[in-house]
MIFIKOL-920348 format. One record per residue (C-alpha): z, x, y; residue in one letter. Coordinates in pm, 1 decimal, padded with zeros to 6 digits. Layout:
N
Z; X; Y; a
...
This chain:
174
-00074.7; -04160.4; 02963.2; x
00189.1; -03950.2; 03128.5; x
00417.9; -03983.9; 02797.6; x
00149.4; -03904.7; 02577.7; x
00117.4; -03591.1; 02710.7; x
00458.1; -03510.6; 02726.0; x
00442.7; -03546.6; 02276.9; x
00118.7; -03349.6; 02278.7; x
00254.5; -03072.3; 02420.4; x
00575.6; -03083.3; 02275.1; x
00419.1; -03134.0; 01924.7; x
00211.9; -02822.5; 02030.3; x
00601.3; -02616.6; 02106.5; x
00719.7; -02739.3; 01806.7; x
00388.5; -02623.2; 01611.6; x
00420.7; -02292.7; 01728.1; x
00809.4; -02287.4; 01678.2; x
00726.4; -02442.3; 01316.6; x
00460.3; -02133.1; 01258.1; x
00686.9; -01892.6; 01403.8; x
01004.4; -01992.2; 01168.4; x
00742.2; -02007.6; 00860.1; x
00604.3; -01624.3; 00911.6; x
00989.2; -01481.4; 01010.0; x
01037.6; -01678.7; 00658.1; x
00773.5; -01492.4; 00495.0; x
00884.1; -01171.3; 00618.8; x
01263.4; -01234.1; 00518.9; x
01119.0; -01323.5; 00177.2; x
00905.6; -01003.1; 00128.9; x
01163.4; -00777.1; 00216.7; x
01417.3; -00896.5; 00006.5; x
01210.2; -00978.7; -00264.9; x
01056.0; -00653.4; -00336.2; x
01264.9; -00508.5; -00574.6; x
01161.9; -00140.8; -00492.0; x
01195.9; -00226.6; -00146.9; x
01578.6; -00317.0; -00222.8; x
01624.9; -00004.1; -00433.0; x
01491.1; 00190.7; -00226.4; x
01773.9; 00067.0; 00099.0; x
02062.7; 00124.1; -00174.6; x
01928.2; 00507.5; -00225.6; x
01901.8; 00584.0; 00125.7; x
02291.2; 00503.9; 00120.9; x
02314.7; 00693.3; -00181.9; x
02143.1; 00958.9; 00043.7; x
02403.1; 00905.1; 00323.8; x
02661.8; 00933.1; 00118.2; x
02539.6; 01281.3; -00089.7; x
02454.6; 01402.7; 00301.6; x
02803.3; 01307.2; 00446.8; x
02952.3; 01504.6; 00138.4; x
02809.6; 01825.7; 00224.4; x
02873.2; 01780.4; 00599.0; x
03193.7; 01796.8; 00507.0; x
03161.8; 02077.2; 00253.1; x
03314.5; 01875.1; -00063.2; x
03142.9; 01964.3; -00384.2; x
03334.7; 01675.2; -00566.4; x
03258.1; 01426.1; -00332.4; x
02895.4; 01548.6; -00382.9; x
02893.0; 01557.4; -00742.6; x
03095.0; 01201.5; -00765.2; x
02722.9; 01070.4; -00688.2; x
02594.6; 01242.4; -01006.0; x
02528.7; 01104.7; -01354.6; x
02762.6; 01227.8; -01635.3; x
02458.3; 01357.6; -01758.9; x
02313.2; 01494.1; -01464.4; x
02084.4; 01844.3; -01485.7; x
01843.4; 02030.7; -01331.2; x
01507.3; 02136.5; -01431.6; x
01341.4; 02432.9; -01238.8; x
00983.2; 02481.2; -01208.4; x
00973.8; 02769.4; -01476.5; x
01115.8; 02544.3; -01697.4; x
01533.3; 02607.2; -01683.8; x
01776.8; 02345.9; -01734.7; x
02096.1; 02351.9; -01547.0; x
02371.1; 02090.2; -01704.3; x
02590.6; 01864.2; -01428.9; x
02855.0; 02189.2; -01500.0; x
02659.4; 02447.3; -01390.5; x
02493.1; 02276.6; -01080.7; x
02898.1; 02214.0; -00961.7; x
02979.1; 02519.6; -01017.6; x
02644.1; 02582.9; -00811.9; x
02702.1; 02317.0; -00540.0; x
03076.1; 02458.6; -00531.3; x
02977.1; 02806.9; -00459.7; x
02665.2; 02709.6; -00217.7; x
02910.4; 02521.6; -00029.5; x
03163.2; 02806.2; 00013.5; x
02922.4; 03032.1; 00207.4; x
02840.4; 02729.7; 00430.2; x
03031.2; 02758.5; 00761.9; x
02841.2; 02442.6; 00876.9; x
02572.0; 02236.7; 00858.2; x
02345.6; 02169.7; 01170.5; x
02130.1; 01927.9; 01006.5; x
02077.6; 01801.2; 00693.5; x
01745.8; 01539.8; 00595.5; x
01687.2; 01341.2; 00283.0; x
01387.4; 01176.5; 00294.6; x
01207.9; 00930.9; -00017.0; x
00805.5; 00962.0; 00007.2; x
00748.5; 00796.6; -00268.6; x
00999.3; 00563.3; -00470.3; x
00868.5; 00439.4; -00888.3; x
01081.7; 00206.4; -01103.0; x
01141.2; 00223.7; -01455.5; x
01349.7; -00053.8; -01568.5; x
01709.2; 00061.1; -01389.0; x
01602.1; 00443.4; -01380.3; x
01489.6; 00504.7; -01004.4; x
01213.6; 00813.3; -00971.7; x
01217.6; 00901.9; -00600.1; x
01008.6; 01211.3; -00442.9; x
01236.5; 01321.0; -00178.6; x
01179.4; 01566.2; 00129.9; x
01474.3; 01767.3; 00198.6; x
01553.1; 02016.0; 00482.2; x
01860.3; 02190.5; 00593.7; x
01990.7; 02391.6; 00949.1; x
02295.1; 02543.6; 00825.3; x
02542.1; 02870.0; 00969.0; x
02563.2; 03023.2; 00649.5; x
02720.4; 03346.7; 00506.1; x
02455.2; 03603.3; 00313.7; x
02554.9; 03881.9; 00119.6; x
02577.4; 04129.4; 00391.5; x
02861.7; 03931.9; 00505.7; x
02740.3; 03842.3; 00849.2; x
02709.5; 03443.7; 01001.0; x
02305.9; 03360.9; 00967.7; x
02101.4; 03003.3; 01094.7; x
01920.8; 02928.9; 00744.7; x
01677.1; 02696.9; 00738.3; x
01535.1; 02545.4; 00441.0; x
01334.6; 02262.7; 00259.3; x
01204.8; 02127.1; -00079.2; x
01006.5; 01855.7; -00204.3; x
01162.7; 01738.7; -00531.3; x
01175.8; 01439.9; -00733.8; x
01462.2; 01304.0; -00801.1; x
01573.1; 01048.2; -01056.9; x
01832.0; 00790.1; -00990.0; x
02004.6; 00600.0; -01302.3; x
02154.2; 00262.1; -01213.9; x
02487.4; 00191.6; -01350.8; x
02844.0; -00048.2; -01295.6; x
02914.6; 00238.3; -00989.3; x
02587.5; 00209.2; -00857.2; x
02317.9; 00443.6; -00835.1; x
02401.8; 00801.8; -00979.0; x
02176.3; 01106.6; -00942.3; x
02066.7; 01183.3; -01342.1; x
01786.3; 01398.8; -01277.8; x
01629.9; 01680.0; -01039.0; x
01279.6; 01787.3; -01122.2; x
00910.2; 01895.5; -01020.3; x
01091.5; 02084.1; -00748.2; x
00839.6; 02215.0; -00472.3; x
01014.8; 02495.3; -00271.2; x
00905.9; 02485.5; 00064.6; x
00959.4; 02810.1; 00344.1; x
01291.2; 02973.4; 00352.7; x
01385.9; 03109.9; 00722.0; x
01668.5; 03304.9; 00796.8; x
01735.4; 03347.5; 01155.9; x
01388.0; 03240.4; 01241.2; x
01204.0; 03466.3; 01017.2; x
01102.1; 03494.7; 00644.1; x
C-alpha cells in the first residue's frame, strides 16, 4: 500500500510538472510565433538605436536608420524628402545642448508584407537653444505613424505620417 502511494503522488508531481512544461511551451510558442509580435521587438531596437543617436546629438547616426527614400508628410499635406529632414535633424540637433529624456513608444503596430506601419508616441525633455539665444527646458510630444520598410540592413524608417502634434512647453509654460 505504502508504495502505491508513493507513484500516486509522484505521478500527481510529475502531472503538474508535465502541465507546467506544456503551458511555458505554449507561451514560448506564441511569442515567437507571432510575427507582429517579433517585428514589433526588432523596432523597439530600431527605436533604441534612433534614441541613442540623438542622445548623442549625431544626425548621421540618426539618419543611417532611414530609408534611401525616406520623407515626411505633414498634416497640411507637405512632403519633406530624406535631404531635407537631415538637413532638418542636423540643424534641430545643433540647438540641442542635451537631452533629458527622450520616449518612443509603438501603440499600435500593422503589417503589410515587409512594410511595418507603427503609431508611435513620442516625447522629449531637452536643454535647448531658442532664438533669443538663451538655454530653455523644452518639452514636447507627437503621436505619429511611422512606417518601417524591411530590408538586407534591417528595418529602415521609409515613412513619417498622420502626425498628431501634441503640447509644446517651454520652461513649463505654453
Amino acid at each position: 500500500m505504502q508504495a502505491n502511494r508513493v507513484v500516486r503522488e509522484d505521478g500527481g508531481r510529475r502531472r503538474w510538472a508535465l502541465a507546467g512544461a506544456l503551458v511555458m511551451a505554449a507561451v514560448a510558442v506564441g511569442c515567437h510565433g507571432d510575427p507582429t509580435a517579433v517585428v514589433r521587438r526588432e523596432l523597439e531596437a530600431r527605436y533604441a538605436e534612433n534614441e541613442a543617436g540623438f542622445f548623442a546629438r549625431d544626425p548621421d547616426r540618426v539618419m543611417r536608420l532611414r530609408h534611401p527614400e525616406f520623407h515626411t508628410i505633414t498634416p497640411d499635406g507637405t512632403v519633406s524628402t530624406r535631404e531635407q529632414m537631415y538637413e532638418r535633424t542636423r540643424q534641430f540637433i545643433g540647438r540641442i545642448e542635451r537631452f533629458d529624456s527622450l520616449s518612443e513608444t509603438i501603440l499600435t503596430l500593422t503589417l503589410e508584407g515587409e512594410t511595418a506601419h507603427a503609431m508611435v508616441d513620442q516625447r522629449t525633455v531637452r536643454q535647448q537653444r531658442l532664438p533669443d539665444g538663451a538655454l530653455h527646458e523644452v518639452r514636447t510630444s507627437v503621436v505619429q505613424r511611422e512606417s518601417w520598410v524591411k530590408t538586407p540592413e534591417g528595418w529602415l524608417l521609409w515613412r513619417v505620417d498622420e502626425i498628431q502634434p501634441g503640447t509644446t512647453l517651454v520652461d513649463g509654460k505654453p
